[in-house]
C-alpha positions as CSV (number, residue, x, y, z in Angstrom):
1,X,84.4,110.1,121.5
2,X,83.1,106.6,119.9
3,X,85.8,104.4,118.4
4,X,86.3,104.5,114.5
5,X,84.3,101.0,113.5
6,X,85.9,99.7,110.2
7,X,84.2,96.2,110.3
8,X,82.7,96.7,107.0
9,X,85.6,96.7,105.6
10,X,86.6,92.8,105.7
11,X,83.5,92.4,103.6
12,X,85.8,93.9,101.2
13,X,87.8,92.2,98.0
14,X,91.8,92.4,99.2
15,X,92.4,93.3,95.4
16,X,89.7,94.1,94.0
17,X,88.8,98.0,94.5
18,X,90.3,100.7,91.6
19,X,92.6,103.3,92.9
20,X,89.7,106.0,92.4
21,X,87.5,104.7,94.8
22,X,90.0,102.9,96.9
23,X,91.9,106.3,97.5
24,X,89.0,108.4,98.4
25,X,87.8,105.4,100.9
26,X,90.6,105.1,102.2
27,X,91.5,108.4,102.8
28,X,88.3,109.3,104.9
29,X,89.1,106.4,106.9
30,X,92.8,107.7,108.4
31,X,91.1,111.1,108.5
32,X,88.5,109.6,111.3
33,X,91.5,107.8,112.4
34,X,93.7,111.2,113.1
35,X,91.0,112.5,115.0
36,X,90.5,109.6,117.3
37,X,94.1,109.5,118.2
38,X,94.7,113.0,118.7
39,X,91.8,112.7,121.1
40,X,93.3,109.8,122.4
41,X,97.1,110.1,122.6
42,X,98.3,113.4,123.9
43,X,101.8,113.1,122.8
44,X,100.2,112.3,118.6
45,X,98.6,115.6,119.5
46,X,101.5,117.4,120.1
47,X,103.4,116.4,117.5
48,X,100.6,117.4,114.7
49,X,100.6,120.7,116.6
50,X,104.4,120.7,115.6
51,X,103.8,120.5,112.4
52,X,100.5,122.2,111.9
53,X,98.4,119.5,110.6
54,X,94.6,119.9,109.9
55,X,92.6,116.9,109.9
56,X,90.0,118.6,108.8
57,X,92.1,119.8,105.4
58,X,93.0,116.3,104.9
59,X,90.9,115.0,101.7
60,X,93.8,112.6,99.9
61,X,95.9,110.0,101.2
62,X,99.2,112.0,100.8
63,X,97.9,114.9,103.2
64,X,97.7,112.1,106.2
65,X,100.6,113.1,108.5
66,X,102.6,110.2,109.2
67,X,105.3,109.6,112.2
68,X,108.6,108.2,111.4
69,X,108.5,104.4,112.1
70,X,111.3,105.1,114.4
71,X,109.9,107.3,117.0
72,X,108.5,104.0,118.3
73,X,111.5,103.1,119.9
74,X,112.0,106.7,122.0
75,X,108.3,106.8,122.9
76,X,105.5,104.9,124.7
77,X,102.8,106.2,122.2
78,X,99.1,104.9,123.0
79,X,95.7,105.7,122.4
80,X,94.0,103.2,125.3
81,X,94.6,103.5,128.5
82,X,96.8,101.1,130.0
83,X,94.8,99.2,131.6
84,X,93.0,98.4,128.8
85,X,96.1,97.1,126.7
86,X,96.1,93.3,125.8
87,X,99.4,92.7,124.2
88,X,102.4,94.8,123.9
89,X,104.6,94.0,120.8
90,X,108.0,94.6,120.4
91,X,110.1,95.1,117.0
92,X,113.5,93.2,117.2
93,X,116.2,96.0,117.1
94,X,119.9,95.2,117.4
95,X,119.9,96.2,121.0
96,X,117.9,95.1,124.0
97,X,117.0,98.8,124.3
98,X,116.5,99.8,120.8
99,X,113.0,98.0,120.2
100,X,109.7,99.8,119.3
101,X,107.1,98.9,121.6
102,X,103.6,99.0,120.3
103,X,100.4,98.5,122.3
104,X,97.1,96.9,121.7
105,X,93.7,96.1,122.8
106,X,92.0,93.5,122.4
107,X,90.1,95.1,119.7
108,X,92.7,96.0,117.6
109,X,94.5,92.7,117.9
110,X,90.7,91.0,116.6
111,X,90.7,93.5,113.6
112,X,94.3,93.1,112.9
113,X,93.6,88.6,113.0
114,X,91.0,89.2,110.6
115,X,92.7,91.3,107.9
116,X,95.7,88.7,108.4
117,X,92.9,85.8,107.7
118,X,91.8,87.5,104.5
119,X,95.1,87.7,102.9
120,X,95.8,84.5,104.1
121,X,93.1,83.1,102.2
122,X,93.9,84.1,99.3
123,X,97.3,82.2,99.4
124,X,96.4,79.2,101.1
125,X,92.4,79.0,100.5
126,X,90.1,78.4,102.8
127,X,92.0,74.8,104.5
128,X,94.3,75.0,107.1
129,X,97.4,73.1,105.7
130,X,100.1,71.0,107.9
131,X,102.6,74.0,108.9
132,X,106.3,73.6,109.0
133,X,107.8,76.7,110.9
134,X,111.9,77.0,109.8
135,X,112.7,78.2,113.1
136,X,113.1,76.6,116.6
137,X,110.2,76.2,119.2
138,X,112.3,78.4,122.0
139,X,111.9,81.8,119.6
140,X,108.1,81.9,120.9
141,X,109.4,81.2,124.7
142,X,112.6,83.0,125.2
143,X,112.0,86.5,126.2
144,X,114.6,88.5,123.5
145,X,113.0,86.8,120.6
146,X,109.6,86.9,120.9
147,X,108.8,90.2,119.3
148,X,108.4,90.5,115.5
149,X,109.7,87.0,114.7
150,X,107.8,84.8,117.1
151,X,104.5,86.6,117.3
152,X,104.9,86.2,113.5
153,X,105.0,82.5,113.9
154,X,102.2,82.4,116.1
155,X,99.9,85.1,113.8
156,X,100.6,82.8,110.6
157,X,100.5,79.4,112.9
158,X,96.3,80.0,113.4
159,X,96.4,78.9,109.5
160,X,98.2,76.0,110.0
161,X,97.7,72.6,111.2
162,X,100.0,70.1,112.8
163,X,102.4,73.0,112.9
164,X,106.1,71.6,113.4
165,X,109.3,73.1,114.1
166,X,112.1,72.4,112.0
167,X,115.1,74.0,113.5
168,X,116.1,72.0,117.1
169,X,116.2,74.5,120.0
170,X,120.4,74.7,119.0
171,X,119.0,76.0,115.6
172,X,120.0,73.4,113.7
173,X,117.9,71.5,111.1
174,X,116.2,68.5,112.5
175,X,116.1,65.8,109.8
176,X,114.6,63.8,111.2
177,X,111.3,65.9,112.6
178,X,111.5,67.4,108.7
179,X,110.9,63.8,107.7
180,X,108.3,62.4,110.1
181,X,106.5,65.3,109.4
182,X,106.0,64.7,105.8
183,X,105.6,61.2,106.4
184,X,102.2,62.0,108.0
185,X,101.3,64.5,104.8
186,X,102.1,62.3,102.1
187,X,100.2,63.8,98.7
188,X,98.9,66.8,100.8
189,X,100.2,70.7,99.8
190,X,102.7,72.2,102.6
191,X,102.5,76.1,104.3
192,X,106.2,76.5,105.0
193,X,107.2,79.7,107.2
194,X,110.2,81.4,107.8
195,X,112.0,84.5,108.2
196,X,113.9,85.1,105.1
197,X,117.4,84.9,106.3
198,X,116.9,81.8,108.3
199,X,115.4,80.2,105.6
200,X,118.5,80.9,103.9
201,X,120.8,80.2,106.4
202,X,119.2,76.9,108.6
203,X,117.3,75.7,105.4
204,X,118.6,75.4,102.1
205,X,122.3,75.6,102.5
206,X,121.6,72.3,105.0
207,X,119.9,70.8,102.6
208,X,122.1,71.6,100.3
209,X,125.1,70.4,101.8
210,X,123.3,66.9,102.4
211,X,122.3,66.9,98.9
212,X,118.7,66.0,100.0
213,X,115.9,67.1,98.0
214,X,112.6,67.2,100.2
215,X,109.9,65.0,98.4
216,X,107.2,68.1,98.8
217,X,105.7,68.9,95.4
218,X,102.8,71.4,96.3
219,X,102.0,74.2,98.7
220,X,104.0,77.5,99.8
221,X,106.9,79.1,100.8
222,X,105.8,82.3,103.0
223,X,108.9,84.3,103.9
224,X,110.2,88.3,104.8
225,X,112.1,90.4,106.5
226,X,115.6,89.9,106.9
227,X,117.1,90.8,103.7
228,X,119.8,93.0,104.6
229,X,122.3,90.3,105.1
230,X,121.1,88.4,102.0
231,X,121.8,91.4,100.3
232,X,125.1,91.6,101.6
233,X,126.1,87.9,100.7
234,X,124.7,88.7,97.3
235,X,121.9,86.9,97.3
236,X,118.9,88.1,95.6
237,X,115.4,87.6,95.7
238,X,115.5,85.0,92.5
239,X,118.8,83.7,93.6
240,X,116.8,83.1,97.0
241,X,114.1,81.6,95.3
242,X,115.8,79.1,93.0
243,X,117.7,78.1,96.0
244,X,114.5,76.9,98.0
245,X,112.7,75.5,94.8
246,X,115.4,73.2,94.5
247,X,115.2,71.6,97.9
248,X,111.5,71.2,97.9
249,X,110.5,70.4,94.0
250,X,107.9,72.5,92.9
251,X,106.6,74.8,95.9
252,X,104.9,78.4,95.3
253,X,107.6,81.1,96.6
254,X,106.0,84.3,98.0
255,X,108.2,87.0,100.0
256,X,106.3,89.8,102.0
257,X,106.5,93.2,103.6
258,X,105.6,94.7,107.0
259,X,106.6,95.6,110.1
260,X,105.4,95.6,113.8
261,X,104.9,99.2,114.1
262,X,102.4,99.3,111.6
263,X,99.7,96.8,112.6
264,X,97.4,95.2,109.9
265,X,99.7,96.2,106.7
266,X,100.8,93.4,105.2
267,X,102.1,93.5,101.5
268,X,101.9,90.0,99.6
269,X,104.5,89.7,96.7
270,X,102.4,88.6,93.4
271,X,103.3,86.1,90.8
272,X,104.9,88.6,88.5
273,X,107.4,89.0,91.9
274,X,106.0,92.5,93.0
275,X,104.9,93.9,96.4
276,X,101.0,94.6,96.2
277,X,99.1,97.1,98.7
278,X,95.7,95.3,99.9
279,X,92.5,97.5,100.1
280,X,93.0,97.9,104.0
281,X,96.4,99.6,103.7
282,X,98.7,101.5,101.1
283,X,102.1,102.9,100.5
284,X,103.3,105.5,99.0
285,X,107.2,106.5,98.3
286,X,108.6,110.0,99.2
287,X,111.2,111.7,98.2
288,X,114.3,111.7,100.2
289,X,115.4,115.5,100.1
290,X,112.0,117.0,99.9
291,X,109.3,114.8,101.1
292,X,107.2,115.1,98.5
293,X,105.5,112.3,96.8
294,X,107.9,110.3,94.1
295,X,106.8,109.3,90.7
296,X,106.4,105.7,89.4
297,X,110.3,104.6,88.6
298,X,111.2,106.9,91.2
299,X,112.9,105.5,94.2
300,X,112.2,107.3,97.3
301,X,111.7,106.3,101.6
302,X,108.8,104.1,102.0
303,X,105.5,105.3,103.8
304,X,102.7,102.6,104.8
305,X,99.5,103.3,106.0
306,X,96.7,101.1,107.6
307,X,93.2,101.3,108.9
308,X,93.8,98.7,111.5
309,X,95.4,100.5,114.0
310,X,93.5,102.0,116.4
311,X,95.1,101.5,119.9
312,X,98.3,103.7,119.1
313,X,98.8,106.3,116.1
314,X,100.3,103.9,114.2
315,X,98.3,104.4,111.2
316,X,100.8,106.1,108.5
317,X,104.4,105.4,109.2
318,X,107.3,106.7,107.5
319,X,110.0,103.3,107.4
320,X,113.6,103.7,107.1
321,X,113.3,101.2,103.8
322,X,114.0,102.7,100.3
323,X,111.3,101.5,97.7
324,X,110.0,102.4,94.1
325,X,106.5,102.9,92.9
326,X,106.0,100.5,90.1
327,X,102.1,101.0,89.0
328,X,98.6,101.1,90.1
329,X,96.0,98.5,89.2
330,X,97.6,97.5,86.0
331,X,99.3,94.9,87.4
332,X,99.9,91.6,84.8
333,X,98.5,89.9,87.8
334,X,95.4,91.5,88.2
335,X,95.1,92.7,91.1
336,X,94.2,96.1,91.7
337,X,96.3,98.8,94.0
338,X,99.9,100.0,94.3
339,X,102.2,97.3,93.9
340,X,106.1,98.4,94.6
341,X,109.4,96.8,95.4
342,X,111.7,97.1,98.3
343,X,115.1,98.2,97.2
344,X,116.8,98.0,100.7
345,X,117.1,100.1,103.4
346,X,118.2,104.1,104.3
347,X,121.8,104.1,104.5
348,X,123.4,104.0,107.7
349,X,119.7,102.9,109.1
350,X,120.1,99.9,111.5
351,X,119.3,96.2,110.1
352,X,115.7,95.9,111.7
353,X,114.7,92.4,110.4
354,X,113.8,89.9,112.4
355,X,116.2,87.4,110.6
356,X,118.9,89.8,110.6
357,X,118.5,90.5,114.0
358,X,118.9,87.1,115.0
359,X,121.9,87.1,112.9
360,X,123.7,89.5,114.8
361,X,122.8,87.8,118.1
362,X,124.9,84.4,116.8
């Protein structure tokens, strides 16, 4: 059986396909997708012989059957063989034995660069800019963090230049790295990255307590996961973003959404502050007592689905998050497809964030 080829679709506007078509597209694409893994992964076939699902009978987007997000933590679930895998990603549970691990080739891992790079042009344009991480350089040497969190520094770090850490390897803030570092970007817009509670936590409040206002007056902010023990603090997303405007002057502030289980889906928040689904992935939000599909306004358990995944079934995943529908391509932005918000996670689910992992590890 030949491999689903979705090169095309990078040829493709992130935002800029109406639901009609992008639905219909979309859904033939996991459709060719379910087949191949069920060829491919014994264990996916199974488990849509469990619950009697018909790829052929699937024409819409909400007839794809999806796995829940955490069955990737009691299964080894792969459609390669293993010799064939090229890196092997781990989510960052709680635990030590609680991660999801999830497998790809180096195909995949191309596909899943590529989509990244299109997003990422459209919030930093087509230059690289100097890159300060907010995190220390051990997280992308020692062995319990390099899952989620440091292979997302190194995934955002290939639009970067000059990329410096700011944390020292005791997590605290280096000043004075902070300050060489804009020395040598005087004038020049700045691609900040963090994980959202250690932004919070080894960023502002530091910066705050020294009263020091960074003299950076262009660029971005790109931050996510790790809200849970924001949330619990009371910290909000605006209260979140006020808090890092004011240490840096006038910088752009853009949260995001995904997960490691679900390669390739990666949900940009928009100026108007909302979550929007690119043309290579979707959501859609289910109820929680019958599974059925919730209405706009109507909060329900998360599902994301992607066309990037092709090395393990990971291609539409139910998450234990809690999210609401807020329209489809009518947007105040402009941008076209689903955008949503995240309204926090199932209860008595486990805090999966990167940040909040590393939280509980301190």
């Amino acid at each position: 059986m030949r491999a689903p080829d979705f090169s095309q679709w990078l040829n493709l506007e992130p935002y800029g396909m109406e639901a009609s078509k992008k639905s219909a597209l979309l859904a033939g694409a996991l459709r060719e997708l379910t087949r191949w893994h069920a060829a491919k992964c014994q264990a996916y076939q199974r488990i849509l012989a469990l619950q009697g699902a018909d790829s052929e009978a699937m024409t819409t987007l909400e007839q794809v059957p999806y796995l829940p997000a955490r069955l990737f933590k009691e299964f080894d679930l792969l459609s390669i063989d293993r010799s064939e895998v090229f890196k092997t990603m781990t989510s960052s549970g709680t635990t030590e034995s609680q991660v999801s691990k999830i497998y790809l080739d180096r195909a995949t891992a191309s596909f899943q660069t590529k989509v990244l790079s299109r997003l990422m042009s459209r919030q930093l344009g087509k230059q690289r800019l100097p890159m300060l991480v907010v995190d220390s350089p051990g997280t992308v040497k020692e062995r319990w963090a390099f899952s989620a969190r440091g292979a997302a520094i190194l995934g955002f770090s290939l639009y970067g230049q000059d990329v410096t850490y700011a944390l020292s390897t005791s997590m605290k803030l280096d000043v004075p790295a902070v300050e060489a570092f804009l020395d040598r970007h005087r004038d020049t817009p700045i691609f900040i990255f963090g994980f959202t509670f250690m932004l919070w936590l080894h960023w502002a409040l530091p910066l705050q307590q020294l009263g020091k206002v960074l003299p950076i007056h262009s660029g971005i902010i790109l931050h996510g996961g790790g809200w849970k023990k924001l949330e619990d603090q009371g910290v909000d997303n605006e209260t979140f973003r006020v808090a890092l405007q004011s240490c840096v002057g006038g910088m752009k502030v853009v949260n995001y959404y995904g997960m490691v289980e679900q390669t390739g889906a990666l949900f940009m928040e928009c100026e108007e502050g909302w979550l929007h689904a690119p043309v290579y992935a979707d959501v859609i939000i289910r109820d929680p007592y019958t599974f059925g599909v919730a209405g706009i306004g109507q909060e329900g358990i998360i599902e994301v689905l992607s066309v990037v995944p092709l090395s393990y079934p990971g291609h539409a995943l139910l998450t234990e998050d809690v999210g609401v529908l807020l329209g489809e391509d009518d947007c105040a932005c402009g941008r076209l497809g689903k955008y949503f918000r995240v309204i926090g996670r199932v209860p008595k689910a486990e805090a999966r964030g990167c940040s909040d992992t590393y939280e509980a590890r301190t």
